[in-house]
C-alpha positions as CSV (number, residue, x, y, z in Angstrom):
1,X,19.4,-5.9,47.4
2,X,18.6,-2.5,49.8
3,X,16.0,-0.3,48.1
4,X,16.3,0.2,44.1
5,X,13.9,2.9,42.2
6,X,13.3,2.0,38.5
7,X,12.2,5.4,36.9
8,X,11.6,5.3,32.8
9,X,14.6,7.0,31.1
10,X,14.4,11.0,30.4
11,X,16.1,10.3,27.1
12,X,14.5,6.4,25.9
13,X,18.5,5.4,26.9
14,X,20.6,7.6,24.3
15,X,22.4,8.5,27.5
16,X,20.8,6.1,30.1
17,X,21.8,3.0,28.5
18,X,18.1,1.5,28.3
19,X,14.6,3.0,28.5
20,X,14.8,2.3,32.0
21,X,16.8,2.9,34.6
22,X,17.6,1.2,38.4
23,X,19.2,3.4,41.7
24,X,20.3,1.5,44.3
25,X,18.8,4.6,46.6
26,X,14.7,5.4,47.4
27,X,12.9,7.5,45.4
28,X,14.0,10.6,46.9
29,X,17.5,10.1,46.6
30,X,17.7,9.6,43.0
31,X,20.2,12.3,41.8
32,X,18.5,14.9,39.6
33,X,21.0,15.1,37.3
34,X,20.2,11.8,36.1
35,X,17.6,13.0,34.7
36,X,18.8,16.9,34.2
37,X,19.5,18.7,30.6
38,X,21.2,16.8,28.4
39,X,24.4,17.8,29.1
40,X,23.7,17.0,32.8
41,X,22.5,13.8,32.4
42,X,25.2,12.8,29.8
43,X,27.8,13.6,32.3
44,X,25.8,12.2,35.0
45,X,25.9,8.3,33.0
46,X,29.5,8.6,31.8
47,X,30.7,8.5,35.8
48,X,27.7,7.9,37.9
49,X,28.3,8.5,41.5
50,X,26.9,4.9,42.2
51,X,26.4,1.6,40.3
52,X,22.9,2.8,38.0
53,X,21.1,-0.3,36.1
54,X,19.9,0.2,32.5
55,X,17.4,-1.9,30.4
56,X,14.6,-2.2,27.9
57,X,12.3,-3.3,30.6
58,X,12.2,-2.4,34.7
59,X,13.0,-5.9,35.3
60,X,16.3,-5.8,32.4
61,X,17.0,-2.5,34.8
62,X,16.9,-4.2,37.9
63,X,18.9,-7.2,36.9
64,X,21.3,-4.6,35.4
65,X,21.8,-3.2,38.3
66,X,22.3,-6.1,40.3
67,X,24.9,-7.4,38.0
68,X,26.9,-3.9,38.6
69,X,26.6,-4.1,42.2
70,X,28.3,-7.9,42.6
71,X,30.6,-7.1,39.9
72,X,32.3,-3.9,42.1
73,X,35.7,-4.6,43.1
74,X,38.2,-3.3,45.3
75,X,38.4,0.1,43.8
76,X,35.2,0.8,43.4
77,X,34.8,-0.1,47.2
78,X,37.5,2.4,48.1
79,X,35.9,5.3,46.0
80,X,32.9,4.4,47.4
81,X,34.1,4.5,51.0
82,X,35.6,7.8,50.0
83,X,32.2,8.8,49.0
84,X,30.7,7.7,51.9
85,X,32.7,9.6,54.9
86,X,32.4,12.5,53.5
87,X,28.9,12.6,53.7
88,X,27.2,14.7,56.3
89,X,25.7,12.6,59.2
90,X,22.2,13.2,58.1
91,X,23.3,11.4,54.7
92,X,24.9,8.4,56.8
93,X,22.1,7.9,58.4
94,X,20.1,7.3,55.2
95,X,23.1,4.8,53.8
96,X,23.1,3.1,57.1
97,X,19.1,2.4,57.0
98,X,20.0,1.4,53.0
99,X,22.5,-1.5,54.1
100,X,20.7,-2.8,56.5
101,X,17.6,-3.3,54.7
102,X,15.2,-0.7,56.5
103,X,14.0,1.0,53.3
104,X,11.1,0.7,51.6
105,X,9.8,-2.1,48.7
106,X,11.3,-1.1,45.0
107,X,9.2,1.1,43.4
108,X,9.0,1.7,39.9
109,X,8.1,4.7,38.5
110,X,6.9,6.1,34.7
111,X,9.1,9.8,34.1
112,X,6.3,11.7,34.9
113,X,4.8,9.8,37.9
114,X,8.4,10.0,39.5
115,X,8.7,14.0,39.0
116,X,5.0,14.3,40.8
117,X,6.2,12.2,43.3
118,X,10.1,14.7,43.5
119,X,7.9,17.2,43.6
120,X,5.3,15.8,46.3
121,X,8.8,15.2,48.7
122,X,10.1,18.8,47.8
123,X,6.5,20.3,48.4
124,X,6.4,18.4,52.1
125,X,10.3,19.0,52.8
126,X,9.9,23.0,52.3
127,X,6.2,23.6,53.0
C-alpha cells in the first residue's frame, strides 16, 4: 500500500466510523474536512473523495482501509480517474509519487499531534 496516515478520530467515530481513521494520502494531504465542524466532517464520511479506513485501533484503521481499497471496482475506478485528471499538475505529481511508492513510512498520528504537525506544514508553506 502507498502512504496511509492514521490520525485519531475528531468525533471518537460518531461520524468516522471508528476512533481512528486511515488516508491513503501523507500527512499533508489529509482533507480538512475530515476533520472540520460537524457538519463538515459528516458530509465529508457519507461520500469521501477516496477510500478512508475506520477502526477502534490504528491497526483495525489500516486494515480497514486496505480492505476498501481491493474491494474498489470498476466504478469507483472510473470516478476516481475522473477525480484524478482534473487535478492540476502540481496535484498529479503528488498522486504519481503515491502510486509508485515514493512516499514516506505510515505515520500515525494522536488529533492533536496531527493539527501541530497541519500547522507545522502550513507555517513552512506560507512563512
Amino acid at each position: 500500500m502507498s502512504s496511509v496516515t492514521v490520525i485519531e478520530a475528531r468525533y471518537g467515530g460518531t461520524y468516522e466510523g471508528g476512533r481512528w481513521v486511515a488516508f491513503p494520502v501523507p500527512p499533508d494531504r489529509v482533507p480538512d474536512a475530515a476533520f472540520g465542524d460537524d457538519n463538515t466532517c459528516q458530509e465529508f464520511y457519507i461520500k469521501p473523495p477516496f477510500p478512508v479506513g475506520a477502526g477502534d485501533s490504528p491497526e483495525a484503521a489500516r486494515a480497514d482501509l486496505e480492505a476498501k481499497r481491493a474491494a474498489f471496482d470498476d466504478e469507483s475506478d472510473l470516478e476516481a480517474l475522473r477525480r484524478v485528471l482534473a487535478l492540476t499538475p502540481e496535484r498529479r505529481a503528488i498522486l504519481e509519487k503515491m502510486l509508485t511508492n515514493e512516499v514516506p513510512a505510515p505515520r500515525t498520528f494522536g488529533f492533536g499531534e496531527w493539527r501541530d504537525f497541519q500547522q507545522e506544514e502550513w507555517t513552512a508553506r506560507w512563512a
